[in-house]
Backbone as ProteinMPNN parsed JSONL, in Angstrom:
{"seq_chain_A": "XXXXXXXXXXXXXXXXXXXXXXXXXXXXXXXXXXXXXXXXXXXXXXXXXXXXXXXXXXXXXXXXXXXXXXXXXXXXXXXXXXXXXXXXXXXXXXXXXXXXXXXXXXXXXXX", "coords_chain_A": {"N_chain_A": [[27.32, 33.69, 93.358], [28.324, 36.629, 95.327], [27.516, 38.085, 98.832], [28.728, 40.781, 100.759], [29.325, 41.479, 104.164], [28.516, 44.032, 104.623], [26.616, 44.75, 102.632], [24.48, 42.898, 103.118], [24.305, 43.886, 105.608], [22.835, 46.241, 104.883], [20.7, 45.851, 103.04], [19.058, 44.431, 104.936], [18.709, 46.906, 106.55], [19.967, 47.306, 108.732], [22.66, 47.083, 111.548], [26.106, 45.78, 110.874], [27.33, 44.205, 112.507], [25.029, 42.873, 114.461], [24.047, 41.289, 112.137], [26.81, 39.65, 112.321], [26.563, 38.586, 114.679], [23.844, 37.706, 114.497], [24.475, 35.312, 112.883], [26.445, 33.864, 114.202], [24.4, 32.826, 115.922], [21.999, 31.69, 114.475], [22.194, 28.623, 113.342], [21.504, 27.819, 110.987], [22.422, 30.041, 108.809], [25.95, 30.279, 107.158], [27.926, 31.766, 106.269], [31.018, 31.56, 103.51], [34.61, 32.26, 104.096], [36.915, 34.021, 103.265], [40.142, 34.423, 102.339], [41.438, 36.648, 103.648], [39.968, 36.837, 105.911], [37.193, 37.247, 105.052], [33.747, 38.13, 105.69], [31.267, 36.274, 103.299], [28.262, 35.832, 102.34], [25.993, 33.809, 100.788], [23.327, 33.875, 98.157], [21.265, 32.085, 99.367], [22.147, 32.037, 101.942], [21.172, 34.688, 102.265], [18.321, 34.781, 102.052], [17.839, 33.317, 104.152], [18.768, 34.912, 106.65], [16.775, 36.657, 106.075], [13.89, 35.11, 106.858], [14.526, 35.135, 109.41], [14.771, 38.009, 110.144], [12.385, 38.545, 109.633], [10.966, 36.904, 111.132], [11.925, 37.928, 113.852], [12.128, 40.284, 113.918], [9.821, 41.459, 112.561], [7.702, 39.764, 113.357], [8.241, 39.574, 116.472], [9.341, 37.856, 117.759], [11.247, 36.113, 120.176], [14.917, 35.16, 120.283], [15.434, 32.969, 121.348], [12.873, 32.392, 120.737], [12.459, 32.411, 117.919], [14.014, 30.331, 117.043], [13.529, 27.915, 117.874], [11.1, 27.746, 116.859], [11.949, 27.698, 113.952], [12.754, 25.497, 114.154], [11.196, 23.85, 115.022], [9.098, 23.363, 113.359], [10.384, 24.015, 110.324], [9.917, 24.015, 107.182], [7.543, 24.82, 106.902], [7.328, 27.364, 108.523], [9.532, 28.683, 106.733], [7.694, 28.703, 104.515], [5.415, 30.636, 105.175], [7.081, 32.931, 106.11], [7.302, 33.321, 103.134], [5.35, 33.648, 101.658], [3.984, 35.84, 103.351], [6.845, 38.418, 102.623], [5.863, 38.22, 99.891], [3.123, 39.352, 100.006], [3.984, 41.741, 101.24], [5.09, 42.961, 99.091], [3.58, 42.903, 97.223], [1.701, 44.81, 98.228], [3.255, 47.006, 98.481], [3.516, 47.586, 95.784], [1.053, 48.129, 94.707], [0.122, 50.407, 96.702], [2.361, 52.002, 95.194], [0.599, 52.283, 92.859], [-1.48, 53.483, 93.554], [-0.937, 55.713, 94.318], [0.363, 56.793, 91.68], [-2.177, 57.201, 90.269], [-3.384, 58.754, 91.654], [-2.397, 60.985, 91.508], [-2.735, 61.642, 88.642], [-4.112, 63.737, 86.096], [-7.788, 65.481, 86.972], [-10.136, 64.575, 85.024], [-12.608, 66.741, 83.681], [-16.455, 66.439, 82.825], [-16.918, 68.505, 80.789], [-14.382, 68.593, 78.978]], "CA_chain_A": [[27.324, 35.094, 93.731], [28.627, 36.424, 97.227], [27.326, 39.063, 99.617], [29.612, 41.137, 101.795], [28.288, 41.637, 105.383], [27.784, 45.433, 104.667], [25.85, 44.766, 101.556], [23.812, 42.386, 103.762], [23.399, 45.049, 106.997], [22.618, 47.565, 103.885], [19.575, 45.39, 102.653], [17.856, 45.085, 105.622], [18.858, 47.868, 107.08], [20.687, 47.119, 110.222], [24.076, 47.037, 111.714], [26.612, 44.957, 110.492], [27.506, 43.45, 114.479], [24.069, 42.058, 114.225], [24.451, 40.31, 110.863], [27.543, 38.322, 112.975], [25.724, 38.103, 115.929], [22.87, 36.543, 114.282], [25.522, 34.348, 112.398], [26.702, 32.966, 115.729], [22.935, 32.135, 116.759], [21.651, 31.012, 114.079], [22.914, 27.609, 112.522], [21.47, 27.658, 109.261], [23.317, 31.142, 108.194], [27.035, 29.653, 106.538], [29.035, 32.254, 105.208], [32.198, 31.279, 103.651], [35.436, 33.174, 104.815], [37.702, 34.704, 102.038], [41.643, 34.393, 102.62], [41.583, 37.786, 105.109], [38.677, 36.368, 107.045], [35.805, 38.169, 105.471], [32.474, 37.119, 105.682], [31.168, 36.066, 101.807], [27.046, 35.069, 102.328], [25.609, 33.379, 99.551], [21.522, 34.017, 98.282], [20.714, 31.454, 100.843], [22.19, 33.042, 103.655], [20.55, 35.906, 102.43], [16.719, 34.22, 101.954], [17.596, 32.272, 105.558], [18.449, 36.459, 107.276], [15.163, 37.524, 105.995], [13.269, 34.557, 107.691], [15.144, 34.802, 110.961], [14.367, 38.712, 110.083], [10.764, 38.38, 109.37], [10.663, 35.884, 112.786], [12.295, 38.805, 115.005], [11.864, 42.04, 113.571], [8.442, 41.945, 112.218], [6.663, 39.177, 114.296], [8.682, 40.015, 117.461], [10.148, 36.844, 118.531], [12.482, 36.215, 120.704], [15.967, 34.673, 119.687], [14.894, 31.562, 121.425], [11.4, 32.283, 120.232], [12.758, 32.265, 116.475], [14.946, 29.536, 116.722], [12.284, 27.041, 118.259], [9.971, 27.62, 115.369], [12.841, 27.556, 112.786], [13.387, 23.637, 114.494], [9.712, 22.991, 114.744], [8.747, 23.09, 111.339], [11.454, 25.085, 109.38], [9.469, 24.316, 106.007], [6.593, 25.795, 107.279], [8.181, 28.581, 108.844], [10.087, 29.633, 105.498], [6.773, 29.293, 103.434], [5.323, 31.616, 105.58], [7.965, 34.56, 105.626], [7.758, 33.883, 102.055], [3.837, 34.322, 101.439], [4.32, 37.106, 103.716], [7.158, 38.911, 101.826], [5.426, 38.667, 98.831], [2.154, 40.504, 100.314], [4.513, 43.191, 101.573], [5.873, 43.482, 97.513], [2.1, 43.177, 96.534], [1.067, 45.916, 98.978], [4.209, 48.436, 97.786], [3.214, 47.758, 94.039], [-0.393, 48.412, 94.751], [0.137, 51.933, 96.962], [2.519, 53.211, 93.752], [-0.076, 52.158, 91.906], [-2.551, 54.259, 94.202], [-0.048, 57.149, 94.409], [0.531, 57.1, 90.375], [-3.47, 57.252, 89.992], [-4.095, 59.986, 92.963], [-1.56, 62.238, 90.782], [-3.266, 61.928, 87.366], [-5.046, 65.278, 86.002], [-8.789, 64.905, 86.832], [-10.729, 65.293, 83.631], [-13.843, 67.17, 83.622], [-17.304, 66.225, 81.184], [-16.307, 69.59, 79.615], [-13.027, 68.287, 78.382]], "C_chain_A": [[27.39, 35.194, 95.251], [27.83, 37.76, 97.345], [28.55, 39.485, 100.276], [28.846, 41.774, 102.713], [27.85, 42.91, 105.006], [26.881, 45.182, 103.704], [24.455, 44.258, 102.162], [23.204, 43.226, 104.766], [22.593, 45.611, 105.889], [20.91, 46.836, 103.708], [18.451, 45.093, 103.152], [18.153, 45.7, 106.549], [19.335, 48.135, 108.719], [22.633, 46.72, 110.283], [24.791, 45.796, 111.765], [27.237, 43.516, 111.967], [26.142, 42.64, 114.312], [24.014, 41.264, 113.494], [25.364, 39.409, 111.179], [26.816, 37.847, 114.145], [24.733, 37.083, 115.45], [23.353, 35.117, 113.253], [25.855, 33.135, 113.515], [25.353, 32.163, 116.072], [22.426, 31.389, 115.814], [22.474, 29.709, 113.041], [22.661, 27.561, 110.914], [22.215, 29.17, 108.315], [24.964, 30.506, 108.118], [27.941, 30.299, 106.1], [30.141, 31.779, 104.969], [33.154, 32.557, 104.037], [36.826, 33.063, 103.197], [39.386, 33.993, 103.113], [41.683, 35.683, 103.93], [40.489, 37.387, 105.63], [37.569, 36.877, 106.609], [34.737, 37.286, 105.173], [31.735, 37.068, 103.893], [29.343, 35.241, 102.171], [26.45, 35.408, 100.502], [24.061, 33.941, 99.461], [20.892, 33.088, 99.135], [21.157, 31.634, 102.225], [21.467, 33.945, 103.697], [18.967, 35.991, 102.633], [16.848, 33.588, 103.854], [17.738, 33.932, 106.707], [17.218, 36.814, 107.225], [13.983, 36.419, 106.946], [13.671, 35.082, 108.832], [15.009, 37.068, 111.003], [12.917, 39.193, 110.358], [10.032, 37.707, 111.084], [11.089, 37.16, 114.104], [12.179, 40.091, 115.363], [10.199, 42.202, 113.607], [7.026, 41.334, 113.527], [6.965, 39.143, 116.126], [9.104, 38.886, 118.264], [11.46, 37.115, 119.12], [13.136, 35.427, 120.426], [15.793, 33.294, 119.744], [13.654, 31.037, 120.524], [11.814, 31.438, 118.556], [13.638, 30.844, 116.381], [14.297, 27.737, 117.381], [11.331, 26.788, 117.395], [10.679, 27.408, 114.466], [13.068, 25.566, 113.353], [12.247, 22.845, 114.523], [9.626, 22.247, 113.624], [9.428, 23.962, 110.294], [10.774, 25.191, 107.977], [8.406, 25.077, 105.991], [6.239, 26.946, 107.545], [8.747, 29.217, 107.438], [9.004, 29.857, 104.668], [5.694, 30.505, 104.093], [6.042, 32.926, 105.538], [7.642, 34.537, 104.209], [6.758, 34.616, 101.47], [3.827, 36.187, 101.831], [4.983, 38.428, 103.149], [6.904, 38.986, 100.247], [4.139, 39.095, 98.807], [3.084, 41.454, 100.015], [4.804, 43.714, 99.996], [4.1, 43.903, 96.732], [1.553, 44.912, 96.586], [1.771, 46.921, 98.293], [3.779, 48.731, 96.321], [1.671, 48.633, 94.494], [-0.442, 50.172, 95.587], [1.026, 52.825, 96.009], [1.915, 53.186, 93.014], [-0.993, 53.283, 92.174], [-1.784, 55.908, 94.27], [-0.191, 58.063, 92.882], [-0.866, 57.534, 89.946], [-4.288, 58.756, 90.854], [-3.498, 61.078, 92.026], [-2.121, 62.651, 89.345], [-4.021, 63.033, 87.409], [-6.936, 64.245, 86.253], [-9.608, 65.416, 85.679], [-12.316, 65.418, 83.96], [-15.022, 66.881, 82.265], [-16.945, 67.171, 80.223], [-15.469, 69.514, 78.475], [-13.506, 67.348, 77.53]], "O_chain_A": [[26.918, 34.466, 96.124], [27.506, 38.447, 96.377], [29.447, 38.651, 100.399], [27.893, 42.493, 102.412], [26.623, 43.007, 105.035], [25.843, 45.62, 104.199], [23.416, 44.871, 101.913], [21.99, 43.374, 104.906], [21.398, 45.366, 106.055], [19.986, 47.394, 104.301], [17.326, 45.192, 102.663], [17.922, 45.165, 107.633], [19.029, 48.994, 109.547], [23.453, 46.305, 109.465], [24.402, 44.846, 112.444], [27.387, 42.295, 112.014], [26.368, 41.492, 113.93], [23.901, 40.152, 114.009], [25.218, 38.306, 110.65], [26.581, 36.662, 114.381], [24.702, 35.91, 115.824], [22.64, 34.146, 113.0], [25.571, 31.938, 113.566], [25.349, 30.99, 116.445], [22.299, 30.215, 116.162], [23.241, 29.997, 112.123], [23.419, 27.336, 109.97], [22.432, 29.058, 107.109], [25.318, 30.178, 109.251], [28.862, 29.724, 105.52], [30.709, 31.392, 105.991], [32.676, 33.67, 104.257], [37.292, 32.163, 102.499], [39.499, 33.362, 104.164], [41.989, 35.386, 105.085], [39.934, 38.476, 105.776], [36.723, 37.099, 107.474], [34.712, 36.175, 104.645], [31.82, 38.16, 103.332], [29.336, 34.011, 102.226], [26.429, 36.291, 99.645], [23.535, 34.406, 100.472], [19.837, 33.46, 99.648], [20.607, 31.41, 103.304], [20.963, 34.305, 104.761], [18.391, 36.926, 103.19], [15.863, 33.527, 104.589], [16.832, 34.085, 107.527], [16.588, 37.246, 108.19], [13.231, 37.003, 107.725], [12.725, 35.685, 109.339], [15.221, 37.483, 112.142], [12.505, 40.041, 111.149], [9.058, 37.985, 111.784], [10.492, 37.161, 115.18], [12.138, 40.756, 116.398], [9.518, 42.847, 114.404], [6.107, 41.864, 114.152], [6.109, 38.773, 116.93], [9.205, 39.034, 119.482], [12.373, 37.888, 118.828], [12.474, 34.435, 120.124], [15.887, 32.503, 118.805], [13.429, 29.989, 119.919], [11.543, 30.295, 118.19], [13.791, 30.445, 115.227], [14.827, 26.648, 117.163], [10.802, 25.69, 117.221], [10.063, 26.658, 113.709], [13.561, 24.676, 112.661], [12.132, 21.657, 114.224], [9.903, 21.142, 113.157], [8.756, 24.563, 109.455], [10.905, 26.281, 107.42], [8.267, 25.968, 105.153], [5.266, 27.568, 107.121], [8.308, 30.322, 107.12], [8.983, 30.908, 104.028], [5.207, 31.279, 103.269], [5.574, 33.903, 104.954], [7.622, 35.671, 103.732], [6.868, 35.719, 100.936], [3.735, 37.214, 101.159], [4.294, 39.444, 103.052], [7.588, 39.666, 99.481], [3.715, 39.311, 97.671], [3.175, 41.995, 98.913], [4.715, 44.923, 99.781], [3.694, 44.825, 96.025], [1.225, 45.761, 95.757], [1.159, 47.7, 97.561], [3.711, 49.844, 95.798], [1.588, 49.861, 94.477], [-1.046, 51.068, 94.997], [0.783, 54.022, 95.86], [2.202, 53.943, 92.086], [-1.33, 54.024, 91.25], [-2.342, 57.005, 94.252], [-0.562, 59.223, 92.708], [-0.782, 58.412, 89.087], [-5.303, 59.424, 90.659], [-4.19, 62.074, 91.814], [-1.999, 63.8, 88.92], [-4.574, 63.41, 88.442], [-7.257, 63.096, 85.949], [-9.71, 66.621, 85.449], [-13.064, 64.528, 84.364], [-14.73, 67.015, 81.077], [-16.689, 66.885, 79.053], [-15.609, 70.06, 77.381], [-12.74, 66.757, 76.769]]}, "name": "protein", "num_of_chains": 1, "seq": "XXXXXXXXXXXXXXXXXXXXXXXXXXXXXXXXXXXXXXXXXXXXXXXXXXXXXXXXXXXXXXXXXXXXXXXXXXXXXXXXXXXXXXXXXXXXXXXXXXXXXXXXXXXXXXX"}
């Protein structure tokens, strides 16, 4: 299964120039290239964006920053973003959970 770069900007929510840009910088992103040149990222380009996401966006590294820790210990580094992104999924489940529960009727002893 392929990605196409917009599908990729689309997912985490940034502009598609960035998605090559950070292509160029980072080595472990691979896309193959179709017959008209387009960019085709696989689910591991797309798991290796969200690290190098997670490293720049969230924790505020800088390009060097991110790409120094991705060479340190890269296994280390990915099981982290991953722990991480699966809080953040925890957390979202758990506030619709808190949302779905705030909305219920409140029932009185009467009832």
């Amino acid at each position: 299964m392929y990605y196409k770069i917009g599908e990729v900007a689309k997912m985490f929510q940034v502009n598609t120039s960035l998605i090559r840009f950070w292509e160029k910088e980072f080595d472990i992103i691979k896309p193959k290239k179709n017959k008209k040149g387009n960019r085709l990222f696989t689910p591991e380009d797309v798991e290796n964006f969200r690290i190098i996401y997670h490293l720049v966006k969230e924790r505020g590294f800088t390009l060097k920053g991110a790409k120094e820790k991705l060479n340190q210990n890269r296994d280390k580094t990915i099981e982290n973003a991953e722990i991480v992104i699966s809080l953040q999924k925890i957390k979202t489940f758990l506030l619709d959970l808190k949302e779905q529960l705030d909305n219920l009727p409140v029932l009185t002893d009467q009832e």
